[in-house]
N, CA, C and O atoms as CSV, one atom per row, in Angstrom:
chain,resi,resn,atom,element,x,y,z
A,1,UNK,N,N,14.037,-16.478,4.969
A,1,UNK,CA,C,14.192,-15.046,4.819
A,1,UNK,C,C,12.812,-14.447,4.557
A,1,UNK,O,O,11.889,-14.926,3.897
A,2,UNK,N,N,12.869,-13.464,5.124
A,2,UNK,CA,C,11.230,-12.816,4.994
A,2,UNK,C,C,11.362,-10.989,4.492
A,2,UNK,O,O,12.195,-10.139,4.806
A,3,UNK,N,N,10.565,-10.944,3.913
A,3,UNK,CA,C,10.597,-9.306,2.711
A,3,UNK,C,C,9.617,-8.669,3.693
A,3,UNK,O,O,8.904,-9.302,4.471
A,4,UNK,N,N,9.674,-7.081,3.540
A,4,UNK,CA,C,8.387,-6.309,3.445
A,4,UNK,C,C,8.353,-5.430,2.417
A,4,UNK,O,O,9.408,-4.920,2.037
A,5,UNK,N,N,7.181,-5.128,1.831
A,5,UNK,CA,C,7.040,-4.252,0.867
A,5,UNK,C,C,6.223,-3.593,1.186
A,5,UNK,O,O,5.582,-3.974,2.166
A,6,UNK,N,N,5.867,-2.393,0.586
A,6,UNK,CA,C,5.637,-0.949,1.248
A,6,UNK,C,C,4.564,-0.726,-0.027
A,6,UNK,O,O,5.085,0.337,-0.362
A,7,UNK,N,N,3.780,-0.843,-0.729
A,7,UNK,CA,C,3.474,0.080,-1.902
A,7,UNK,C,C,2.552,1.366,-1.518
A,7,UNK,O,O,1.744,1.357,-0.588
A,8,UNK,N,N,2.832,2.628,-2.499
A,8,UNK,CA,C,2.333,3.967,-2.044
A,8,UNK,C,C,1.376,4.019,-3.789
A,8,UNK,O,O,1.713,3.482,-4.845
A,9,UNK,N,N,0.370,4.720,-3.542
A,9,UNK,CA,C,-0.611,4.644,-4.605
A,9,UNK,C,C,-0.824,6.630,-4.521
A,9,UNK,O,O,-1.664,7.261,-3.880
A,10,UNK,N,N,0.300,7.161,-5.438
A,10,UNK,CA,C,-0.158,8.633,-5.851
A,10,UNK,C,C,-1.501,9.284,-6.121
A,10,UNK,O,O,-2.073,9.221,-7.209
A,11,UNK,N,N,-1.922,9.860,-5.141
A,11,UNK,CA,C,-3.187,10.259,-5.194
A,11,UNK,C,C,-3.596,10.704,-6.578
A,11,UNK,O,O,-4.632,10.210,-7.024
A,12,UNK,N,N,-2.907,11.597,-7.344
A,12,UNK,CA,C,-2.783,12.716,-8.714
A,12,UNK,C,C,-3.459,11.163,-9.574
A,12,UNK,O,O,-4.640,10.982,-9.871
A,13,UNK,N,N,-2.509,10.380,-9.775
A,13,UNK,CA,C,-2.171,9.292,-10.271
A,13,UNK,C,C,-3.782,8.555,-10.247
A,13,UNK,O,O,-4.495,8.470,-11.246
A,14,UNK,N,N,-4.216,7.971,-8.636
A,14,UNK,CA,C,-5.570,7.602,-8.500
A,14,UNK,C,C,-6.808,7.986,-9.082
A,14,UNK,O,O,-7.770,7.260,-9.330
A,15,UNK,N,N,-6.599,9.967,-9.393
A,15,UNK,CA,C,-7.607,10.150,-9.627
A,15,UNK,C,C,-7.775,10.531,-10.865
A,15,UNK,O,O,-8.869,10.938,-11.256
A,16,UNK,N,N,-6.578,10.442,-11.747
A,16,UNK,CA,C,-6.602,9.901,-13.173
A,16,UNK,C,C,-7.438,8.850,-13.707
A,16,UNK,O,O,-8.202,8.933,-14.669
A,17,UNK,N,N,-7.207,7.860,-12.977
A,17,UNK,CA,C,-7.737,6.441,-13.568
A,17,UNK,C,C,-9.373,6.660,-14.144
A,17,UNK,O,O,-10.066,7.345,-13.392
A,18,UNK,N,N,-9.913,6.246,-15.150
A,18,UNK,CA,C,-11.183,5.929,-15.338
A,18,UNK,C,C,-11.776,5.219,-14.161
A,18,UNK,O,O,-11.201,4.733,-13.187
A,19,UNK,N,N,-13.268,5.270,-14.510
A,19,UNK,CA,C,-14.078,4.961,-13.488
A,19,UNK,C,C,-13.834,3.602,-13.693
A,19,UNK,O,O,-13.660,3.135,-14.819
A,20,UNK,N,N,-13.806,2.749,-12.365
A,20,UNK,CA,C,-14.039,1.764,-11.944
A,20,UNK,C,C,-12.639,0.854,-12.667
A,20,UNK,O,O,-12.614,-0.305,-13.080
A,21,UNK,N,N,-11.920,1.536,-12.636
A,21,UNK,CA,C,-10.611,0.972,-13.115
A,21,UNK,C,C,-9.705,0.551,-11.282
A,21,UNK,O,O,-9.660,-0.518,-10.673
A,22,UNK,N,N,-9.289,1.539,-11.025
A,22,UNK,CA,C,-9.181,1.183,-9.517
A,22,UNK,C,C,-9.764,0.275,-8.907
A,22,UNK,O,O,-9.082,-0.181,-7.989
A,23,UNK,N,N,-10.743,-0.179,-9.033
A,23,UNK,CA,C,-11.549,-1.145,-8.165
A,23,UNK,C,C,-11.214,-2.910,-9.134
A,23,UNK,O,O,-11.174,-4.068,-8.719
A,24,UNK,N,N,-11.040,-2.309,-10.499
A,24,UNK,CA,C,-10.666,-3.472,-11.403
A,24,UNK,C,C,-9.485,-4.123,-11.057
A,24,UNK,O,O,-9.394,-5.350,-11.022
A,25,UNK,N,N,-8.220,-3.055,-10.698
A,25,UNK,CA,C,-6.880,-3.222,-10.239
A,25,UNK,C,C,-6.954,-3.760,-9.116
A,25,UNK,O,O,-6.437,-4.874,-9.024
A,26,UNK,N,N,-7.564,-3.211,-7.980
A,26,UNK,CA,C,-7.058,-3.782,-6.585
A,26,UNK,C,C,-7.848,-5.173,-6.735
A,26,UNK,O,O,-6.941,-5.973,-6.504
A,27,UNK,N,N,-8.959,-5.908,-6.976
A,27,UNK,CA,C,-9.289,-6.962,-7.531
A,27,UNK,C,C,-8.524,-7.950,-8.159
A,27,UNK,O,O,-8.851,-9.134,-8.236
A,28,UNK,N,N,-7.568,-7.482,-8.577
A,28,UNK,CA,C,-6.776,-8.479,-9.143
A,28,UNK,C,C,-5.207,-8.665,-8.339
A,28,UNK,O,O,-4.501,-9.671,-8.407
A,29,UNK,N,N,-4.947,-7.590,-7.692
A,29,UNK,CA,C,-4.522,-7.151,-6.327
A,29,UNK,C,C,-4.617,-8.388,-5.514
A,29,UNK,O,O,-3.740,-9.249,-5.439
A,30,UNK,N,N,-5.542,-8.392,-5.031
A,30,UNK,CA,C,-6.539,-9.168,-4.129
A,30,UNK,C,C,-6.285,-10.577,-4.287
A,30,UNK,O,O,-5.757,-11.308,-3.450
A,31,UNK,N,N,-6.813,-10.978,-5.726
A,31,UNK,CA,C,-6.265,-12.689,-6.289
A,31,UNK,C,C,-5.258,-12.548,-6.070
A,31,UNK,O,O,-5.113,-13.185,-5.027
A,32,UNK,N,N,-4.179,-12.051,-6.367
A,32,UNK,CA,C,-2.734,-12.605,-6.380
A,32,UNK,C,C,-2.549,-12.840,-4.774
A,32,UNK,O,O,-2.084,-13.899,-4.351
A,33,UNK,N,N,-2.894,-11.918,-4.026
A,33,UNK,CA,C,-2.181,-11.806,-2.497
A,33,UNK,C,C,-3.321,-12.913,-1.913
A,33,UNK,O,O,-2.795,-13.437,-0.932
A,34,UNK,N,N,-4.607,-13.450,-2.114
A,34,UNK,CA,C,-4.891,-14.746,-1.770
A,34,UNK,C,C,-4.310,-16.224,-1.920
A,34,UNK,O,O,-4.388,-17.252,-1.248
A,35,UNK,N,N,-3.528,-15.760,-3.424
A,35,UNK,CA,C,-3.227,-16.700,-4.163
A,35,UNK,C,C,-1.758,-17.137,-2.952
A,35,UNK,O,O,-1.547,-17.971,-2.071
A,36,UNK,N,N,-1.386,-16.552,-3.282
A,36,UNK,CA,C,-0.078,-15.947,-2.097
A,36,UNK,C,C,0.398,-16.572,-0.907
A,36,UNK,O,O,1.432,-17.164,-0.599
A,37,UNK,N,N,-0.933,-16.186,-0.184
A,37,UNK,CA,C,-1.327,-16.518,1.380
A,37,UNK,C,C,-1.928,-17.919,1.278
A,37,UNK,O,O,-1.782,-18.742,2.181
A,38,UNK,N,N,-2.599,-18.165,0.171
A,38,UNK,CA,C,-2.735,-20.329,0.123
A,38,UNK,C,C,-1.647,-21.037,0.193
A,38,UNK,O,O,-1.565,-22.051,0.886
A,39,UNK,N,N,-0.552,-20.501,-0.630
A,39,UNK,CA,C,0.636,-21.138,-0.898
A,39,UNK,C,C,1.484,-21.158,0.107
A,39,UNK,O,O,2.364,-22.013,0.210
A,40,UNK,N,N,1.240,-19.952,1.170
A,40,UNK,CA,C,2.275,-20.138,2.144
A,40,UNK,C,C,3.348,-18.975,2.232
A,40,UNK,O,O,3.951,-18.548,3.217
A,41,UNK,N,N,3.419,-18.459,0.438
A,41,UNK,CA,C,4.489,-17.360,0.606
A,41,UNK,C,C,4.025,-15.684,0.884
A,41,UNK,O,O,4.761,-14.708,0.735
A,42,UNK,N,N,2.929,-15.683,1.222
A,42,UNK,CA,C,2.477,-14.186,1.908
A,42,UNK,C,C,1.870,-14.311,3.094
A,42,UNK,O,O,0.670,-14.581,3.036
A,43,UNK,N,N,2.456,-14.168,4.376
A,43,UNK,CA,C,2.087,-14.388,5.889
A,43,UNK,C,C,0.931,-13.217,5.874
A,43,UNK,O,O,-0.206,-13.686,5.824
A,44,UNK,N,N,0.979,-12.300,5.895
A,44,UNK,CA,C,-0.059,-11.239,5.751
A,44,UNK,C,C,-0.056,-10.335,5.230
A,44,UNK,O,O,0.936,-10.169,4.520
A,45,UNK,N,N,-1.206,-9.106,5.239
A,45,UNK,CA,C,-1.152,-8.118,4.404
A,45,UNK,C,C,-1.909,-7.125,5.339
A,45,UNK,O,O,-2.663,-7.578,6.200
A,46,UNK,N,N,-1.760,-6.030,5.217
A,46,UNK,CA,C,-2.630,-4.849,5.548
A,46,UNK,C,C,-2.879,-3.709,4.768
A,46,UNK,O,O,-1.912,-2.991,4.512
A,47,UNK,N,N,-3.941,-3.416,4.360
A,47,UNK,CA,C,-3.998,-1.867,4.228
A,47,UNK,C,C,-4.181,-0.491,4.848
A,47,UNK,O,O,-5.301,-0.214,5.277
A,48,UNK,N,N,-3.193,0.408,4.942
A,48,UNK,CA,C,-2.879,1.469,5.771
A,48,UNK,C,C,-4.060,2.634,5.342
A,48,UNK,O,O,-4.583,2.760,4.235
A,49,UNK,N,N,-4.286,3.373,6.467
A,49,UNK,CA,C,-5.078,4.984,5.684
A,49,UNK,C,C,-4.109,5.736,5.539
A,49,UNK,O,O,-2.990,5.646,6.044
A,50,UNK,N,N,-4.647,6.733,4.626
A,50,UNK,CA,C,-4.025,7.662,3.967
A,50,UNK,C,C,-3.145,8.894,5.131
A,50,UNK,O,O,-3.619,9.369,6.163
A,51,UNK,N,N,-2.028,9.111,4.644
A,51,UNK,CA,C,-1.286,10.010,5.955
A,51,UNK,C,C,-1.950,11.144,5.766
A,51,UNK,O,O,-2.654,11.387,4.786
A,52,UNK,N,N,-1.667,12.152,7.055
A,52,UNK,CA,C,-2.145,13.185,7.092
A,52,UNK,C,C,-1.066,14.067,6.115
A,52,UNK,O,O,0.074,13.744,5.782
A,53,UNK,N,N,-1.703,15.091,5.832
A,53,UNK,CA,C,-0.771,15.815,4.550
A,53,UNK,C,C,0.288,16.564,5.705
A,53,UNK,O,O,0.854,17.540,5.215
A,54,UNK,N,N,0.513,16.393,6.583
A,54,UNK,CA,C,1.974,16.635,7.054
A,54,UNK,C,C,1.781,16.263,8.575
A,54,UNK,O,O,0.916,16.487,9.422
A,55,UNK,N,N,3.147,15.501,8.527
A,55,UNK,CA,C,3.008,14.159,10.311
A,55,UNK,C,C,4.342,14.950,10.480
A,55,UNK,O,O,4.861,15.778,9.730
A,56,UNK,N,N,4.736,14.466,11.656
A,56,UNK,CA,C,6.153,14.842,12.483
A,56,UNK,C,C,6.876,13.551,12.286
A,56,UNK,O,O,6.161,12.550,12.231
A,57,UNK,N,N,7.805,13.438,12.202
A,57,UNK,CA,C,9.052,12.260,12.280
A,57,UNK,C,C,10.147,12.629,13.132
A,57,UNK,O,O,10.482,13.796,13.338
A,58,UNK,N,N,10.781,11.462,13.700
A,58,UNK,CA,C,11.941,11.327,14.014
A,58,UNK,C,C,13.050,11.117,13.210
A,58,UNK,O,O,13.096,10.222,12.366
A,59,UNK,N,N,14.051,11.991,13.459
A,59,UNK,CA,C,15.358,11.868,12.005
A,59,UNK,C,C,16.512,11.964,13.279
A,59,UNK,O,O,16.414,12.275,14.467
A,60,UNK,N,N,17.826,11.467,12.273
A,60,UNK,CA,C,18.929,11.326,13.118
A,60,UNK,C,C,18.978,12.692,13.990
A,60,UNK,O,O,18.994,12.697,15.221
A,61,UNK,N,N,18.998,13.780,13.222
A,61,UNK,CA,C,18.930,15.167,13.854
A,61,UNK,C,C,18.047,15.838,14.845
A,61,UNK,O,O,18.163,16.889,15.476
A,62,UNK,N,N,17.219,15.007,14.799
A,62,UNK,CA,C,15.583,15.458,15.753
A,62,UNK,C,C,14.324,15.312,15.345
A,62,UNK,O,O,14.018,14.524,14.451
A,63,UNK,N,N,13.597,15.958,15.881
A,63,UNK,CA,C,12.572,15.777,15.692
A,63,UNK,C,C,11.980,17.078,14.628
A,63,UNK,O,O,12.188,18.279,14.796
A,64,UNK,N,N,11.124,16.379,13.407
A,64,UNK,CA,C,10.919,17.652,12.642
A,64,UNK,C,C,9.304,17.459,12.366
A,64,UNK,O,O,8.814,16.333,12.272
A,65,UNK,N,N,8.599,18.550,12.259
A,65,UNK,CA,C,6.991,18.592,12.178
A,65,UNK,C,C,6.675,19.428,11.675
A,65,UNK,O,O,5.472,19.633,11.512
């Protein structure tokens, strides 16, 4: 059986953090999801860019933008 997980990082939230705290976090981020991918149980990872502050989607109803 295989998962995906999605995580979203609140901008408001990001730019709270003290300096160089973010960079402390995803660092340790980082170890675990190496740690992960040695063992076998994380096939891969990516990091996405940031969405544009308003995209179009497809919904059961149509298309909305």
């Amino acid at each position: 059986m295989q998962y995906l997980t999605l995580i979203h990082i609140d901008p408001a939230l990001l730019d709270a953090l003290p300096a160089g705290e973010f960079d402390r976090l995803m660092r340790g981020c980082f170890e675990k999801a190496d740690a992960l991918r040695d063992s076998g149980c994380l096939l891969g990872s990516q990091q996405l860019e940031d969405p544009p502050v308003r995209a179009p989607c497809a919904c059961a109803t149509g298309w909305r933008g």
